[in-house]
C-alpha positions as CSV (number, residue, x, y, z in Angstrom):
1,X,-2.7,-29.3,6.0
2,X,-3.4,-30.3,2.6
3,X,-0.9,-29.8,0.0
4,X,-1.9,-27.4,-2.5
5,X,-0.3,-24.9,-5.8
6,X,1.3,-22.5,-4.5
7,X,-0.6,-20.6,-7.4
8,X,-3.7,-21.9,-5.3
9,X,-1.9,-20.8,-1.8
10,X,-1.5,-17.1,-3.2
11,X,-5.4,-17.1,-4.4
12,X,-6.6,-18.5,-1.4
13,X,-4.6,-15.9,1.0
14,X,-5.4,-12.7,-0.9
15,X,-9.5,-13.9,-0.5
16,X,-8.9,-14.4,3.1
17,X,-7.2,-11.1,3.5
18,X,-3.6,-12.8,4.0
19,X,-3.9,-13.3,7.9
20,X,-4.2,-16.9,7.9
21,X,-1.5,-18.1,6.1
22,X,1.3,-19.9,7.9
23,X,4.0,-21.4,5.4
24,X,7.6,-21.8,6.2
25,X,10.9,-20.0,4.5
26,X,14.5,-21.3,4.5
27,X,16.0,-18.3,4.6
28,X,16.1,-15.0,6.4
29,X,13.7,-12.2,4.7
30,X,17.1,-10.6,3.5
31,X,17.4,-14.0,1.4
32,X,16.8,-13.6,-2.0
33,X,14.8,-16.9,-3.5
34,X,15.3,-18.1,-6.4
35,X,13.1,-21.2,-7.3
36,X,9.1,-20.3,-7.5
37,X,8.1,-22.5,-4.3
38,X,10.5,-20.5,-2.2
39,X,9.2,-17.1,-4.0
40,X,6.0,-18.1,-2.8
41,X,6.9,-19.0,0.8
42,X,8.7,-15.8,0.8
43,X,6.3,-14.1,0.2
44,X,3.7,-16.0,2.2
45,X,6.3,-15.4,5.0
46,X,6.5,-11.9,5.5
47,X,4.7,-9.7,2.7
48,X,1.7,-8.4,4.3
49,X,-0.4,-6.0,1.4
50,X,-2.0,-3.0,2.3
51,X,-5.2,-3.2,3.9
52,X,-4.8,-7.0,4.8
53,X,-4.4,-6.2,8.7
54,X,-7.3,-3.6,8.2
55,X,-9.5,-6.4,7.0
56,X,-8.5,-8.9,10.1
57,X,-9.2,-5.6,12.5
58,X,-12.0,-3.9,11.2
59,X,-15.8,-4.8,10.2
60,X,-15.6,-5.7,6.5
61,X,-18.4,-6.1,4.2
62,X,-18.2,-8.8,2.0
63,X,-18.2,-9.2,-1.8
64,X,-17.1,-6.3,-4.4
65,X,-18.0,-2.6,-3.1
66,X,-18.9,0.1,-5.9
67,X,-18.6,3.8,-4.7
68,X,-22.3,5.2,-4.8
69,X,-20.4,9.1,-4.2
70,X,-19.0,9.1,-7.6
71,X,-18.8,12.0,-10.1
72,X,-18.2,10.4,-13.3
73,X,-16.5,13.6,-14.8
74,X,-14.0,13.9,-11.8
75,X,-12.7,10.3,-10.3
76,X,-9.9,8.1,-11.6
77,X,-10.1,4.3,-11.0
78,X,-6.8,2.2,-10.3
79,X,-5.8,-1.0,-8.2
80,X,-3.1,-2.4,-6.0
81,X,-0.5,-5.3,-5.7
82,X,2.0,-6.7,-4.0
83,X,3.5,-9.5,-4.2
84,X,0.6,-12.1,-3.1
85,X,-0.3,-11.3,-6.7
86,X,3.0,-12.7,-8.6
87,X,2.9,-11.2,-12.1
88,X,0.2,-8.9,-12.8
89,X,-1.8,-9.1,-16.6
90,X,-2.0,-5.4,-16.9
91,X,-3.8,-5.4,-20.1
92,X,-6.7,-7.2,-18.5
93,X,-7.1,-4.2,-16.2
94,X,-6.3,-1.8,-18.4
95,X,-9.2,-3.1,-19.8
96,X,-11.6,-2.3,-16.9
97,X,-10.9,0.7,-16.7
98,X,-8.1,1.1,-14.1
99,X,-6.0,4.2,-14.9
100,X,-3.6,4.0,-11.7
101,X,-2.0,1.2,-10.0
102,X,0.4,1.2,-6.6
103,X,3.0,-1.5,-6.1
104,X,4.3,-2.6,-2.8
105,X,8.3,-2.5,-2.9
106,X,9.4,-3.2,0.6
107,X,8.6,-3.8,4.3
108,X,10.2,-2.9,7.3
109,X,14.3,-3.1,6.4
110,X,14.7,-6.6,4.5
111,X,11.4,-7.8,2.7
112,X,11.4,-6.8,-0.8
113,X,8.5,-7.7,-3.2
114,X,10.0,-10.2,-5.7
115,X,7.6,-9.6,-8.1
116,X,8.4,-5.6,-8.1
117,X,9.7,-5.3,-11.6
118,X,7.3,-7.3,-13.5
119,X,4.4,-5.0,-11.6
120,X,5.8,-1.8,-11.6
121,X,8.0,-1.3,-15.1
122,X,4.6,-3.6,-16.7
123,X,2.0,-1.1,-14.8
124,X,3.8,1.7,-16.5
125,X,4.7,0.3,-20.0
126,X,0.7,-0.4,-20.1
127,X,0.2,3.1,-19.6
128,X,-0.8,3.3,-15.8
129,X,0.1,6.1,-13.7
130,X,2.4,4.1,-10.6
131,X,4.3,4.0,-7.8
132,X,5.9,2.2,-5.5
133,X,4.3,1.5,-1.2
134,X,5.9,0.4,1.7
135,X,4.7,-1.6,4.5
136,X,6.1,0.4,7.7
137,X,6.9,-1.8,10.9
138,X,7.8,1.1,13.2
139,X,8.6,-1.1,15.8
140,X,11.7,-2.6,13.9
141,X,13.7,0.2,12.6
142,X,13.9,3.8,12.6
143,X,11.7,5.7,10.1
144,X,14.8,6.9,8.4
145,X,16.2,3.8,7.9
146,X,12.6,2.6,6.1
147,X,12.4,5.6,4.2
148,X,15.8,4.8,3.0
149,X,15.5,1.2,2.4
150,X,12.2,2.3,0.3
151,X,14.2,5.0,-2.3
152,X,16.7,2.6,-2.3
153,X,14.3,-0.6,-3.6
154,X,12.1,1.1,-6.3
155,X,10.4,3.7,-4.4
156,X,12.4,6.8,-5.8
157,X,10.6,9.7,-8.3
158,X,10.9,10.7,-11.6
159,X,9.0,13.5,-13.0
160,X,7.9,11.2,-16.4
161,X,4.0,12.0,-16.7
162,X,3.4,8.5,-14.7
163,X,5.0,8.6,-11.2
164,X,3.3,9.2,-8.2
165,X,5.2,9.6,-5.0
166,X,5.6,6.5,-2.9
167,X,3.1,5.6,-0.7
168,X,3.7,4.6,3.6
169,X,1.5,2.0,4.7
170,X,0.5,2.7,7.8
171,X,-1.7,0.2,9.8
172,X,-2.5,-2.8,12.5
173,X,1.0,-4.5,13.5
174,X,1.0,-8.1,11.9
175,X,3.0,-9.3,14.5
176,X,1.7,-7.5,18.0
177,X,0.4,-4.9,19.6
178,X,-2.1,-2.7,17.4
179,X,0.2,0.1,17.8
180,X,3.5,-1.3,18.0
181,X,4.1,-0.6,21.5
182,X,4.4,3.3,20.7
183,X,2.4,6.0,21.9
184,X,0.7,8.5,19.6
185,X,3.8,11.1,20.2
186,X,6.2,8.6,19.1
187,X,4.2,7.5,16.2
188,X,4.2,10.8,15.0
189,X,8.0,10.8,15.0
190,X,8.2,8.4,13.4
191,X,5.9,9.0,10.5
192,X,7.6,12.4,10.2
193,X,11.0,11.2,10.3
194,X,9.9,9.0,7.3
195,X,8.2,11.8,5.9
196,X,11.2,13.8,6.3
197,X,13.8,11.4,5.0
198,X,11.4,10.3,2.2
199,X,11.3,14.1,0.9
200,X,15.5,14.6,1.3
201,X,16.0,11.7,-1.1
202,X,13.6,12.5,-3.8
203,X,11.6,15.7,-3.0
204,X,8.3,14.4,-2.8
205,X,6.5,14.1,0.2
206,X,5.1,10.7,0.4
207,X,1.1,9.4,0.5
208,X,0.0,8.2,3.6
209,X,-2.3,5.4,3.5
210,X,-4.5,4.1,6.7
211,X,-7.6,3.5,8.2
212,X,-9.4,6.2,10.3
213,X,-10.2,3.6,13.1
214,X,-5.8,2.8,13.3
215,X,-4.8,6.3,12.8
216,X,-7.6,7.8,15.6
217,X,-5.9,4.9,17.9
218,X,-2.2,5.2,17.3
219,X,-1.4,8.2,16.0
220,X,-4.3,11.0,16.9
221,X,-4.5,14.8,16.2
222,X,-1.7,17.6,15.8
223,X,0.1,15.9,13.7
224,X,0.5,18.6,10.9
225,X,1.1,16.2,8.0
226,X,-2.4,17.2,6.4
227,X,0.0,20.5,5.1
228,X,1.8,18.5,2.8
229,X,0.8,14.7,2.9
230,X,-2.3,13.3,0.4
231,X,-4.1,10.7,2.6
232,X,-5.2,7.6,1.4
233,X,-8.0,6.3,3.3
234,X,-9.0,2.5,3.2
235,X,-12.9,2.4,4.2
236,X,-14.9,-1.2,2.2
237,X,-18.1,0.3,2.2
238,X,-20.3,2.9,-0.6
239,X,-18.7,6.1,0.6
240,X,-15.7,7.4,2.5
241,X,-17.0,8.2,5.7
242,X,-15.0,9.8,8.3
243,X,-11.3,10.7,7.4
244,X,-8.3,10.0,10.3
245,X,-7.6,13.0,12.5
246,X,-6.5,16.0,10.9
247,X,-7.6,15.5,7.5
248,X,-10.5,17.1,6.1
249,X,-10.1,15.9,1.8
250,X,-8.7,12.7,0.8
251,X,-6.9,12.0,-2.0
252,X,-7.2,8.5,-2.5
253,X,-9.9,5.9,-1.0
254,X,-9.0,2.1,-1.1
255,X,-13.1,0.9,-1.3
256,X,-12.6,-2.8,-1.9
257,X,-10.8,-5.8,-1.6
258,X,-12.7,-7.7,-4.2
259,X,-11.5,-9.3,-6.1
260,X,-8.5,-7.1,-6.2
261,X,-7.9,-4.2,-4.1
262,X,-9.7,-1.5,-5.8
263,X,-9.2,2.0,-5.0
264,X,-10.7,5.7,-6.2
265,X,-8.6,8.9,-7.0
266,X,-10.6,11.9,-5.8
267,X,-10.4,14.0,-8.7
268,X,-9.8,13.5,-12.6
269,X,-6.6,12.2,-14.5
270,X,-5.5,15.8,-14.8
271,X,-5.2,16.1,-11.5
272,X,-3.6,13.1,-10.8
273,X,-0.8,13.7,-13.4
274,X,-0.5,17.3,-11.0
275,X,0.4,15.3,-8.3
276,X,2.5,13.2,-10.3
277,X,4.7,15.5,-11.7
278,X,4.3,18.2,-8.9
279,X,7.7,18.0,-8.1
């Protein structure tokens, strides 16, 4: 393999929707690295951003989408990162016209996004309305314990005008079988033990974000969590098309993965700062 920038790596991984990237870490994921090389295989390693196993699972169209459903007077634009994109020029966009921004803090019970602070304290000293997303790995660790290890690593709420609840990432197993060797019953335990734990410590109920294809598979109907959960629906394509069982409004609607991952808020920056501060 050729050797390349690990600046170069990062870019080359986030085009290719970070599912064929194999790169080697000295340390356990509870490690904490400290030289930039081992940042970068650390996160090469074992961050995996939302919608990158969505993208290796499901049909996606290539090149930047643009929503063709949009009401100018009643949508919010924003973004998403994690650590594949190290230290984030906010101003830039700011610029283009992205209002809201989610950061991935942690997956599973060990890997924490080293690039966190510089994303999320940056997104909000620009003026974004953030928060914080985790990576769930159901298969590893009780959703308790995840929901913990999230509040515990920058996922927490604040009622300050520009934090949104944390966001679960829920989707294709990196490492297995698509639905971590669960069936839809114990998925849904799961989820609502996170969704439970996740409200104790900060009294929010978190986002859930998915695909309809995974969720339809894995975790199915009577659920319940459309009563107090906003869904946030990845689909790359000009609408939304149909939402996971049980929902019948999304909130939020990841439409793009290029050049960035790009995503809508169904409704105006009012109503985002509702859900905000609703708590």
């Amino acid at each position: 393999m050729k050797t390349i920038t690990s600046r170069r790596l990062r870019i080359a991984a986030v085009a290719a929707g970070c599912v064929a990237v194999a790169v080697a870490f000295s340390g356990p994921a509870t490690a904490t690295p400290t030289t930039s090389a081992d940042i970068d295989r650390y996160v090469a390693k074992y961050d995996h951003p939302m919608g990158s196993q969505i993208r290796k699972h499901e049909r996606v169209d290539a090149g930047p989408m643009t929503p063709k459903d949009v009401s100018a007077a009643a949508t919010v634009y924003g973004i998403d990162v994690s650590g594949w994109q190290g230290n984030v020029d906010w101003n830039y966009w700011w610029n283009q016209g992205k209002r809201f921004a989610y950061v991935k803090a942690t997956e599973g019970t060990t890997y924490k996004n080293p690039y966190f602070a510089q994303q999320y304290v940056g997104s909000y000293n620009r003026g974004f309305i953030r928060g914080a997303y985790h990576f769930a790995l159901p298969d590893r660790s009780s959703g308790k314990a995840q929901a913990n290890f999230l509040a515990d690593n920058g996922g927490a709420w604040s009622r300050d005008n520009q934090t949104l609840p944390a966001a679960l990432d829920m989707e294709y197993n990196p490492y297995g079988s698509t639905c971590y060797g669960l069936t839809k019953a114990q998925m849904q335990k799961w989820i609502k033990e996170f969704h439970d734990t996740y409200y104790q410590r900060t009294g929010r109920w978190p986002v859930i974000y998915t695909s309809t294809s995974w969720w339809n598979q894995c975790v199915g109907s009577g659920h319940g969590l459309e009563k107090t959960v906003p869904l946030w629906v990845a689909r790359y394509s000009s609408s939304v098309g149909t939402l996971p069982s049980g929902w019948s409004v999304w909130s939020f609607w990841q439409y793009t993965s290029s050049p960035i991952d790009q995503d809508r808020w169904n409704g105006s920056i009012e109503r985002l700062r509702v859900l905000a501060n609703n708590g």
